[in-house]
C-alpha positions, 0 to 999 in steps of 0.5 A: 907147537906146544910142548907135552906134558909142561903148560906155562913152565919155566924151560931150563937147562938139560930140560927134555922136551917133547915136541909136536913132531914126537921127538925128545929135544933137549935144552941145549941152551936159551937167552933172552932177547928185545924181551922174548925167550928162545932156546936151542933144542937139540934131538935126543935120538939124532944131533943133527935135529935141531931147532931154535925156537922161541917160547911165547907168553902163553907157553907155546913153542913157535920155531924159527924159520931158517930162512924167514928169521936168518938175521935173528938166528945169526943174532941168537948164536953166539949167544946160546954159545955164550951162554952154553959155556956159562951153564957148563962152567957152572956144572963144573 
């Protein structure tokens, strides 16, 4: 899936992002991990919409599989968490 209107831009924090579906996501947090980005987007117009996804070297935006990708996503959680609470601390 490749994300509207952004070819090959870094994705930062509070980014919206639209995605192949036509929602507007935003960037709820992101990390790296074994060298490959990912970010957890979350739906603008429904929180319970939301998406962890990893960012390839072209630009494109491939999501996880809950249920082929589990122990990545159990790897990716705490985390986003933890790097959530650093964005936000630093906006405070």
């Amino acid at each position: 899936m490749k994300r509207e209107g952004q070819d090959n831009m870094e994705v930062e924090y509070q980014d919206i992002i639209t995605l192949s579906d036509e929602n507007k996501y935003v960037v709820a947090s992101k990390v790296n991990l074994n060298n490959s980005r990912y970010v957890y987007l979350v739906d603008i117009n429904n929180n319970k919409n939301l998406k962890f996804v990893e960012i390839e070297q072209d630009g494109f935006l491939s999501e996880l599989d809950s249920d082929i990708d589990k122990e990545l996503i159990k790897q990716l959680i705490p985390l986003f968490y933890n790097n959530s609470i650093k964005d936000i601390g630093k906006m405070l």
